[in-house]
C-alpha positions as CSV (number, residue, x, y, z in Angstrom):
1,X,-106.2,20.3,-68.0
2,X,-104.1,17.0,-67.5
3,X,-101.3,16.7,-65.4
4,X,-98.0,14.5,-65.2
5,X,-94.3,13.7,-65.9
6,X,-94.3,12.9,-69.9
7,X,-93.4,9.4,-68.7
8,X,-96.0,7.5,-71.5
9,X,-96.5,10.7,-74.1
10,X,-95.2,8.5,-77.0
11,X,-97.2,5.5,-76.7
12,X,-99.1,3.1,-74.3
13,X,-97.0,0.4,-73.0
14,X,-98.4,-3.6,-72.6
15,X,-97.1,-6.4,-71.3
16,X,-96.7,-9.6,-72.8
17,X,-99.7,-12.2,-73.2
18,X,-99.2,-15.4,-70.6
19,X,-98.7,-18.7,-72.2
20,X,-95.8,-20.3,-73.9
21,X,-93.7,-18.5,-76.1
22,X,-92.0,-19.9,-79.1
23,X,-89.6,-18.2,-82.0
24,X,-91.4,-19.5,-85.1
25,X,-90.7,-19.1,-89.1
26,X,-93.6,-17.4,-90.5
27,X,-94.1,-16.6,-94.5
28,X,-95.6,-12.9,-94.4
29,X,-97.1,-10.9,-97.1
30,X,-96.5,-7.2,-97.2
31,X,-99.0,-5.3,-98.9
32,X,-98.4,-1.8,-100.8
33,X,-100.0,-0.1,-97.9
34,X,-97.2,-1.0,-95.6
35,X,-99.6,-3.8,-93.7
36,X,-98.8,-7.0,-93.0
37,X,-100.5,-10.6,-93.1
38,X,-99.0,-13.8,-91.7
39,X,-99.7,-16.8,-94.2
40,X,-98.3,-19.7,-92.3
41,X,-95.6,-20.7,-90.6
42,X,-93.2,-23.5,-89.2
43,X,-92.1,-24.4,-85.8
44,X,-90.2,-27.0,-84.3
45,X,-90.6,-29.8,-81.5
46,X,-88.8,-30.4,-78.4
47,X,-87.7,-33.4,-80.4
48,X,-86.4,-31.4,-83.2
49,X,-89.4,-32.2,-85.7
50,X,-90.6,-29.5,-88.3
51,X,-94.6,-28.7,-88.2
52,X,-95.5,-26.7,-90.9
53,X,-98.9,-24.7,-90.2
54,X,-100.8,-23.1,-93.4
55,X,-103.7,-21.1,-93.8
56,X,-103.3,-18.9,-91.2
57,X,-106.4,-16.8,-90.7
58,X,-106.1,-13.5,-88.9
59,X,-108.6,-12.7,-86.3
60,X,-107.1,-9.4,-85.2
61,X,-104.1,-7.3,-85.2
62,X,-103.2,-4.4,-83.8
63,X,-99.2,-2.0,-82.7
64,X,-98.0,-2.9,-78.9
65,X,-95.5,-1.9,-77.1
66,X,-93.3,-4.4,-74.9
67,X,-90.8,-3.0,-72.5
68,X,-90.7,0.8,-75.2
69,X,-90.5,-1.7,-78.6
70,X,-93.1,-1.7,-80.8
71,X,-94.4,-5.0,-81.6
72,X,-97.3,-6.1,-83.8
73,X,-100.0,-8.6,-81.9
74,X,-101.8,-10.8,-84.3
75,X,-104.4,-13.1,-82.9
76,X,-104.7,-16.0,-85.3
77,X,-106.0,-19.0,-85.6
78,X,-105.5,-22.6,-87.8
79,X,-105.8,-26.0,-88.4
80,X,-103.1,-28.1,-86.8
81,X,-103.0,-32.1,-86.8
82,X,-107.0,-31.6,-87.8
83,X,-108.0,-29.6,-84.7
84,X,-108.4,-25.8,-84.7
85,X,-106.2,-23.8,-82.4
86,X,-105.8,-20.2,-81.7
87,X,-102.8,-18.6,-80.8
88,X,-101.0,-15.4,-80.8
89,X,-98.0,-14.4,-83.5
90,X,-95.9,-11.7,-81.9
91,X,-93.8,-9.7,-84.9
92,X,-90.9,-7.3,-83.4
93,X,-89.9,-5.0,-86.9
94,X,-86.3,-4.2,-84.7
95,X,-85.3,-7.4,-84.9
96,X,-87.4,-8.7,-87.9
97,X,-88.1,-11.8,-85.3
98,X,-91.4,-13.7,-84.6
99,X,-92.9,-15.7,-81.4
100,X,-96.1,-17.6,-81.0
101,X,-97.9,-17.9,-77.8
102,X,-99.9,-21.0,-77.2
C-alpha cells in the first residue's frame, strides 16, 4: 500500500537542463500519429546575424514537465559552421514556443 498527499498523481515533475537557453525558429514536421520531428531551425547572434541549422537529427525525445507544463525534450544533434554539436530543443505546446540549450 503507498501512502501520500496526491501532490505528483498527474505527472512527474523535472527541472530544466543547465546550459544556455535560447528561443529559436524551428521548421517541425507533424506526423499523422500526432508526433513530432524538428527538421532544422534558425537562431540569431548577439550581433543580430541569422544562422540557419539543417538536418537536424533526433537522438531522443521524450514528455517533461517544467514547473506543471508539459514540455517535449528533444536531444539533437547537427552540423554547425562544419563541427558537430549537440544540444537540446525544448518545445512547450501552451505556448507553441521553442528554446535550445547549448
Amino acid at each position: 500500500m503507498a501512502f501520500g498527499i496526491g501532490t505528483n498523481s498527474q505527472h512527474t515533475e523535472h527541472t530544466i537542463p543547465k546550459g544556455q537557453l535560447q528561443d529559436v525558429a524551428v521548421k517541425c514536421w507533424f506526423t499523422s500519429k500526432g508526433e513530432s520531428r524538428p527538421l532544422m531551425m534558425k537562431l540569431q547572434t548577439a550581433q543580430g546575424e541569422i544562422i540557419p541549422v539543417e538536418n537536424i537529427q533526433v537522438l531522443t525525445s521524450e514528455k517533461q514537465y517544467y514547473a506543471g507544463i508539459m514540455t517535449w525534450k528533444y536531444k539533437c544533434k547537427a552540423v554547425s559552421n562544419e563541427r558537430e554539436q549537440e544540444f537540446i530543443l525544448l518545445f512547450t505546446p501552451e505556448t507553441c514556443s521553442w528554446k535550445m540549450i547549448l
